[in-house]
MDAnalysis code that builds the backbone (N, CA, C; Angstrom):
import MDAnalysis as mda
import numpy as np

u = mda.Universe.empty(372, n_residues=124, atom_resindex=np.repeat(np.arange(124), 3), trajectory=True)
u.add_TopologyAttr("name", ["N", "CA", "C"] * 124)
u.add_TopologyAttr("resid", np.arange(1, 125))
u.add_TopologyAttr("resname", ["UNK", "UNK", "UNK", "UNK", "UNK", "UNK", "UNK", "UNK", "UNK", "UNK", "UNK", "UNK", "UNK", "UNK", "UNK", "UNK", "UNK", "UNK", "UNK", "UNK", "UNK", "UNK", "UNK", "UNK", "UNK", "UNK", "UNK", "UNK", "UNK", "UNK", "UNK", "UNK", "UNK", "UNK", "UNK", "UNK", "UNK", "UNK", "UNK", "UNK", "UNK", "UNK", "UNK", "UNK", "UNK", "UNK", "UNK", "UNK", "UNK", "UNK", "UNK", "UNK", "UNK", "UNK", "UNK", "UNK", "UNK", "UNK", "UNK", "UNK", "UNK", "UNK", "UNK", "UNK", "UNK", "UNK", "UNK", "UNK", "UNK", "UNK", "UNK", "UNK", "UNK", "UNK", "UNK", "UNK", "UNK", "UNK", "UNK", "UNK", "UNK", "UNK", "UNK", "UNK", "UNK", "UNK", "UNK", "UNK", "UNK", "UNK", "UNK", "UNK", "UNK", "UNK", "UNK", "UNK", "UNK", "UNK", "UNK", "UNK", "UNK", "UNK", "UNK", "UNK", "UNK", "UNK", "UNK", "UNK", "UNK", "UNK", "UNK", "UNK", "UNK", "UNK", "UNK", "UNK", "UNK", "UNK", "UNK", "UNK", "UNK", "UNK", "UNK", "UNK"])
u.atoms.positions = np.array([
    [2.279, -14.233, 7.805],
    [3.363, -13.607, 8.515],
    [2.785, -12.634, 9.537],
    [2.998, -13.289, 10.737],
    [2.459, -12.055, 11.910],
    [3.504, -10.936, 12.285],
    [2.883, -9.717, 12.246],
    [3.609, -8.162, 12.439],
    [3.175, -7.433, 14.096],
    [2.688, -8.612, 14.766],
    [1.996, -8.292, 16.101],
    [3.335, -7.255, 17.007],
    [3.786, -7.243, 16.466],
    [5.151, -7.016, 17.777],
    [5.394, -5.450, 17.262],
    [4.590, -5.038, 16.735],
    [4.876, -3.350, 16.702],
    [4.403, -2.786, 17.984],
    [4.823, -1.440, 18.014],
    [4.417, -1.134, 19.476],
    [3.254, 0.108, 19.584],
    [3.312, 0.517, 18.077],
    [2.007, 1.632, 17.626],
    [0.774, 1.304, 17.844],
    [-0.521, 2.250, 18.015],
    [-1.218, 1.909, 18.319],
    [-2.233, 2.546, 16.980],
    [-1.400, 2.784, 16.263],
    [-2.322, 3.520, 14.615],
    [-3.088, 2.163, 14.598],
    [-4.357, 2.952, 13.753],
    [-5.113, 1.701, 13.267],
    [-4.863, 1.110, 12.502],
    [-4.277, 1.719, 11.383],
    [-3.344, 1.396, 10.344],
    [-2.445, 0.502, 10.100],
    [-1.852, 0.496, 11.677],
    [-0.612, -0.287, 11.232],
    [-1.049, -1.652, 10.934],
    [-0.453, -2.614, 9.877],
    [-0.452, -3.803, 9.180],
    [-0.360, -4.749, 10.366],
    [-0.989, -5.951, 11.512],
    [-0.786, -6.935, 12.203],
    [0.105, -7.832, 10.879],
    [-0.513, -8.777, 9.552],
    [-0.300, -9.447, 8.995],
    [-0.464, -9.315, 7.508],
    [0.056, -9.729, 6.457],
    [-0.106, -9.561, 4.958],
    [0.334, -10.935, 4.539],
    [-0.516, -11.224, 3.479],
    [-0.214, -12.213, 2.444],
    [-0.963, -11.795, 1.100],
    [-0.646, -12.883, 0.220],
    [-1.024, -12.631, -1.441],
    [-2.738, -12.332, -1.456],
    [-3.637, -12.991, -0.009],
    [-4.952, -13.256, -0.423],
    [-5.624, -12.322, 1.042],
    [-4.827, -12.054, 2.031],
    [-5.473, -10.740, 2.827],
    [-4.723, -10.088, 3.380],
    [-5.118, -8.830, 3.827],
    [-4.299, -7.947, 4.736],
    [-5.205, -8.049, 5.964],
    [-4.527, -8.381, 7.288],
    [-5.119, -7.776, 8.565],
    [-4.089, -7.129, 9.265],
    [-5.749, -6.197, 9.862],
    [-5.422, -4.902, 10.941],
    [-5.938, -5.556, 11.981],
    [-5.437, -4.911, 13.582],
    [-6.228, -5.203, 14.741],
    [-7.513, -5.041, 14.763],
    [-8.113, -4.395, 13.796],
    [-9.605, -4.492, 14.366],
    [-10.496, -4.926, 12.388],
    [-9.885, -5.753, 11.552],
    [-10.650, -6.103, 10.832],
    [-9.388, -7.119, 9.762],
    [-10.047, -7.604, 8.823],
    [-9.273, -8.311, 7.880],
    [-9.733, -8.254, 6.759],
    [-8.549, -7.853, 5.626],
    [-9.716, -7.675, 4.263],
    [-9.025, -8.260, 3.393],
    [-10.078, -8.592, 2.401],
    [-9.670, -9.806, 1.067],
    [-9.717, -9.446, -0.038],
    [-10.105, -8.006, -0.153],
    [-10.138, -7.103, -1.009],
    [-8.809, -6.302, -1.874],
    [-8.291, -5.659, -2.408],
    [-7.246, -4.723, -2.919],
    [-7.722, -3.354, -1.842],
    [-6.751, -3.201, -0.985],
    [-7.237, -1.780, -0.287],
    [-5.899, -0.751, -0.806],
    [-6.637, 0.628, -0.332],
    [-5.589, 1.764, -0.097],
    [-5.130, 2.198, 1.269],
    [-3.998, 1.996, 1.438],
    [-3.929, 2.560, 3.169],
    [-3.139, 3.728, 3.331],
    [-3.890, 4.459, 4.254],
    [-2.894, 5.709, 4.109],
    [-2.490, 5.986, 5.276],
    [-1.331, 6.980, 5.740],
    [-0.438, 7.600, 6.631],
    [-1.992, 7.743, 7.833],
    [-2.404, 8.260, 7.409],
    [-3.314, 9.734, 8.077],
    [-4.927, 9.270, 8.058],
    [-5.639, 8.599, 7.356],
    [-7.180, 8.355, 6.646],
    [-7.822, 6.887, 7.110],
    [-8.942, 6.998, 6.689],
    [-9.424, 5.640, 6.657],
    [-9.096, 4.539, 5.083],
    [-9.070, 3.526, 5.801],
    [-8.509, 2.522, 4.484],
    [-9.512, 2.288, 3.875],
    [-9.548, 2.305, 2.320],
    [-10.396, 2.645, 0.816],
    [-9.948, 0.793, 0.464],
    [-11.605, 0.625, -0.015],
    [-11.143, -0.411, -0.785],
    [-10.966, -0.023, -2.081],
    [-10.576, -0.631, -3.120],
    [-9.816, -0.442, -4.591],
    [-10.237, -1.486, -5.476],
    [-10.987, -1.493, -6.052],
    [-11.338, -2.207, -7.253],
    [-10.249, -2.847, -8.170],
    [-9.402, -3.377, -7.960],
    [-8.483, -3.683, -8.675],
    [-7.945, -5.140, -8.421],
    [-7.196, -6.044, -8.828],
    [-6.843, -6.724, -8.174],
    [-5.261, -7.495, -8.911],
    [-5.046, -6.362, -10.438],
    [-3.657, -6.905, -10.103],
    [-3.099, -5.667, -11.254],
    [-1.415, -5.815, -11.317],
    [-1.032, -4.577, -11.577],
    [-1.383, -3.894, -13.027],
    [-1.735, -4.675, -13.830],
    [-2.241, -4.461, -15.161],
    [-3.454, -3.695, -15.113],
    [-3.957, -3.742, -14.272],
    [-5.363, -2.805, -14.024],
    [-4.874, -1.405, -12.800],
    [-3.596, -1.103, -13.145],
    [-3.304, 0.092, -12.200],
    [-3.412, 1.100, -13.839],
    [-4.159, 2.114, -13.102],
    [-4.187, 3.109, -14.477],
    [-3.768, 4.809, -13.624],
    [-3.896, 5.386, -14.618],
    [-3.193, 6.741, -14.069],
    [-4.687, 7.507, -13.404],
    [-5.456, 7.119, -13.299],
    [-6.463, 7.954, -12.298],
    [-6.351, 7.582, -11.525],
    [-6.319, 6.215, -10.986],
    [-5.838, 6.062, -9.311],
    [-4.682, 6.475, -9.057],
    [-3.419, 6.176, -9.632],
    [-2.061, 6.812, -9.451],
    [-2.465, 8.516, -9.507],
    [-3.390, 9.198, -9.850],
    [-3.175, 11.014, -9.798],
    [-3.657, 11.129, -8.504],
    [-5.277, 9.937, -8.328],
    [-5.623, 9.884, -6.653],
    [-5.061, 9.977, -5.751],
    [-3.902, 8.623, -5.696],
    [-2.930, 8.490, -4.623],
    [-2.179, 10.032, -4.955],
    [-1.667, 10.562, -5.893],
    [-0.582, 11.661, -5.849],
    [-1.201, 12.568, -5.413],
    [-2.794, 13.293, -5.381],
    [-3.262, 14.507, -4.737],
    [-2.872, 14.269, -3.191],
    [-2.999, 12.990, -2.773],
    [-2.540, 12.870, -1.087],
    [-1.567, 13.241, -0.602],
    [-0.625, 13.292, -1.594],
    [0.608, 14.338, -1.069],
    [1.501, 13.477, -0.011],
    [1.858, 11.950, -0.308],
    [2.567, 11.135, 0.579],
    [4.351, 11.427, -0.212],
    [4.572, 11.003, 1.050],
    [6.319, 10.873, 0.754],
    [6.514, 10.307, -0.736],
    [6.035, 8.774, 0.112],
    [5.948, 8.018, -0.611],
    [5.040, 6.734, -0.899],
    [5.106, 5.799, -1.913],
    [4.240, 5.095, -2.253],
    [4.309, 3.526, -2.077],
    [3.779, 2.579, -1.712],
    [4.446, 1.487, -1.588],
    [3.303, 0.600, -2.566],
    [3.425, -0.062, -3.746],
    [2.781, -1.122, -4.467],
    [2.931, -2.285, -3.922],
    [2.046, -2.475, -3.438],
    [2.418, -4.140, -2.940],
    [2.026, -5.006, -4.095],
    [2.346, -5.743, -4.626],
    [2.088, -6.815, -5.958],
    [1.576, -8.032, -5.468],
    [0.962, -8.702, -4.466],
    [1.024, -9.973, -4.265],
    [2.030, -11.398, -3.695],
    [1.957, -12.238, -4.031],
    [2.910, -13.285, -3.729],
    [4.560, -12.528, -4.260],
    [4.310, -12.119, -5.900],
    [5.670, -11.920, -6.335],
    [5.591, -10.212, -6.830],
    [7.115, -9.519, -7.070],
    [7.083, -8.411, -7.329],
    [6.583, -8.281, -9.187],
    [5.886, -7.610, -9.312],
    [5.438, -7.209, -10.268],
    [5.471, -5.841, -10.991],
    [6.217, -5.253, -11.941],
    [5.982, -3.672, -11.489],
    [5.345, -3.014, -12.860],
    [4.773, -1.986, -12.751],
    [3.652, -1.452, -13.583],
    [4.357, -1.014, -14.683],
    [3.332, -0.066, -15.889],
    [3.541, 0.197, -16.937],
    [4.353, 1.561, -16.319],
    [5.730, 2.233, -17.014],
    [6.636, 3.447, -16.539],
    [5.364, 4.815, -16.467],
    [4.671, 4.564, -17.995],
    [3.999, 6.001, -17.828],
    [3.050, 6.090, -17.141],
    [1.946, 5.024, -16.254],
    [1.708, 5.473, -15.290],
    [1.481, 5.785, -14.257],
    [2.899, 5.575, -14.061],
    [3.621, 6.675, -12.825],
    [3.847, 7.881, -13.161],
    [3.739, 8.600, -13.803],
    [3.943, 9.824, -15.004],
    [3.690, 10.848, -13.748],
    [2.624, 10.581, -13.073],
    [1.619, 11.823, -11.898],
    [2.700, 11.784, -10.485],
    [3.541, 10.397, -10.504],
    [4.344, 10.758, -9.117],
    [5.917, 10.997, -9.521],
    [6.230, 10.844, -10.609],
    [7.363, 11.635, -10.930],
    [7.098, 13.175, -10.763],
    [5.790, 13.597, -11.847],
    [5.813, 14.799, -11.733],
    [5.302, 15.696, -10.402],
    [5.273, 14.740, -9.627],
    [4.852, 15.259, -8.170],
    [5.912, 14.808, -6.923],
    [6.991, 14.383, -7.393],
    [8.635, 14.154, -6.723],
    [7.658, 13.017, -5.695],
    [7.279, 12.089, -6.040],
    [6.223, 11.083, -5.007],
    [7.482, 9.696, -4.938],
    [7.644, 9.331, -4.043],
    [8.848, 8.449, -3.899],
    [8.135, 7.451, -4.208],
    [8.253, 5.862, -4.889],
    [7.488, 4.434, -5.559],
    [8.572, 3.667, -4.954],
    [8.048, 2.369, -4.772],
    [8.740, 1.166, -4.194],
    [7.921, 0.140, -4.771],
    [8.072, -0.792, -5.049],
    [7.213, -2.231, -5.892],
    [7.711, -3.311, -4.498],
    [6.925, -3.865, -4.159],
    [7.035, -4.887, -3.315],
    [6.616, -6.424, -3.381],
    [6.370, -7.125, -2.583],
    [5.713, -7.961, -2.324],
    [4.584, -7.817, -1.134],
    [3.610, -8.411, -0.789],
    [2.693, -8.213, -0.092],
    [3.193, -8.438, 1.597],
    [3.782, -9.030, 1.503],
    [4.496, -9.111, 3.350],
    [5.888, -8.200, 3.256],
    [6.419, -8.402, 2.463],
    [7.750, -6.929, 2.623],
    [6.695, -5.733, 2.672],
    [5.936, -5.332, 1.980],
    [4.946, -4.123, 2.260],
    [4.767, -3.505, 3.048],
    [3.832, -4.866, 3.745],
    [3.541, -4.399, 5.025],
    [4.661, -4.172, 6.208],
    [5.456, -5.088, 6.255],
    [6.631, -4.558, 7.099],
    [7.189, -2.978, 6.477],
    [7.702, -2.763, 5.681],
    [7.769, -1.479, 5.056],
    [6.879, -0.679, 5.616],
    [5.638, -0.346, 5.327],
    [4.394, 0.608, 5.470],
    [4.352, 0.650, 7.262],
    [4.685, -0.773, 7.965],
    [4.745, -0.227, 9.684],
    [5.648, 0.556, 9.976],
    [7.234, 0.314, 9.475],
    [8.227, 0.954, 9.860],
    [8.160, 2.026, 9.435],
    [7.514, 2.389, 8.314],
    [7.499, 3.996, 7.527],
    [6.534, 4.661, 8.370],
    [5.484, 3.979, 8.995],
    [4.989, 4.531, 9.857],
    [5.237, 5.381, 11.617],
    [5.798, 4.328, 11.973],
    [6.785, 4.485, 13.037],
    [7.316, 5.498, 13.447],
    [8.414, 5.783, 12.250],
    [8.809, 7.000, 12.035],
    [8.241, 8.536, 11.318],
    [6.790, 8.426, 11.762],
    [5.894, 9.267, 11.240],
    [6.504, 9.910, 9.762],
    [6.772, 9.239, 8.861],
    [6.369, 9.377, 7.395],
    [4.939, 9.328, 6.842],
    [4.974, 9.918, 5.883],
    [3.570, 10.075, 4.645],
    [3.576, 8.679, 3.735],
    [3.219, 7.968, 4.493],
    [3.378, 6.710, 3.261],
    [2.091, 6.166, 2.920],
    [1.919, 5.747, 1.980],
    [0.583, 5.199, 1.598],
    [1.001, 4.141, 1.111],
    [0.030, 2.894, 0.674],
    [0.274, 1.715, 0.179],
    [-1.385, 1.286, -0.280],
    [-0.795, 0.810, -1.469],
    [-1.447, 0.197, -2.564],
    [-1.160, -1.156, -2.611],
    [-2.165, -2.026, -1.631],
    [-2.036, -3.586, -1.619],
    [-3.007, -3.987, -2.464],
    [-2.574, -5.001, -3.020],
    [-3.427, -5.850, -3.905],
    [-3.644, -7.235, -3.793],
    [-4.598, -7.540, -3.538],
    [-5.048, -8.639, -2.650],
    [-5.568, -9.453, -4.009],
    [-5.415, -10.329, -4.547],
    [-6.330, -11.777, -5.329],
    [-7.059, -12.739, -4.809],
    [-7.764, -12.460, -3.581],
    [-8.177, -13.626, -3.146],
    [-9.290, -13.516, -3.936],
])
């Protein structure tokens, strides 16, 4: 799914997403990354939601985003309640997605200069 038609020039912003990569204008990764509002994009050792544990979720919550976007892959998937435990107790807004709603999500949240971060998870 191509996202070419944004008009931002963040590095950030998402060109394309699927279950097995995310590309940006200037790279493509096959990896599970972290992308944030503001930073450079982190790759993430992970690659599906059963392996989300509460130290990366306290990670993402020290960043201090609005909000959070899980991208799950092909289908929505959504994690264990407690841990999210660190963005309740940090009023951190969560969304469970799919990997191309995500990224459309994470451009438009961008757009409108929000704090959004996203947690894609890539299986290739």
């Amino acid at each position: 799914m191509d996202l070419s038609e944004s008009i931002i020039k963040h590095p950030n912003i998402i060109k394309s997403a699927s279950a097995d990569y995310c590309e940006f204008y200037h790279q493509t990764y096959r990896q599970s990354i972290l992308i944030p509002w503001d930073d450079a994009i982190e790759i993430i050792d992970i690659k599906e939601v059963s392996a989300l544990n509460t130290r990366l979720v306290k990670k993402m919550a020290k960043l201090k985003p609005e909000v959070i976007l899980l991208a799950t892959g092909e289908r929505i998937e959504f994690p264990d309640t407690e841990t999210l435990t660190p963005l309740v107790k940090g009023n951190i807004g969560f969304e469970v997605l799919d990997n191309q709603a995500a990224a459309r999500t994470f451009n438009i949240l961008m757009s409108e200069d929000r704090k959004v971060l996203c947690l894609m998870l890539i299986s290739a």
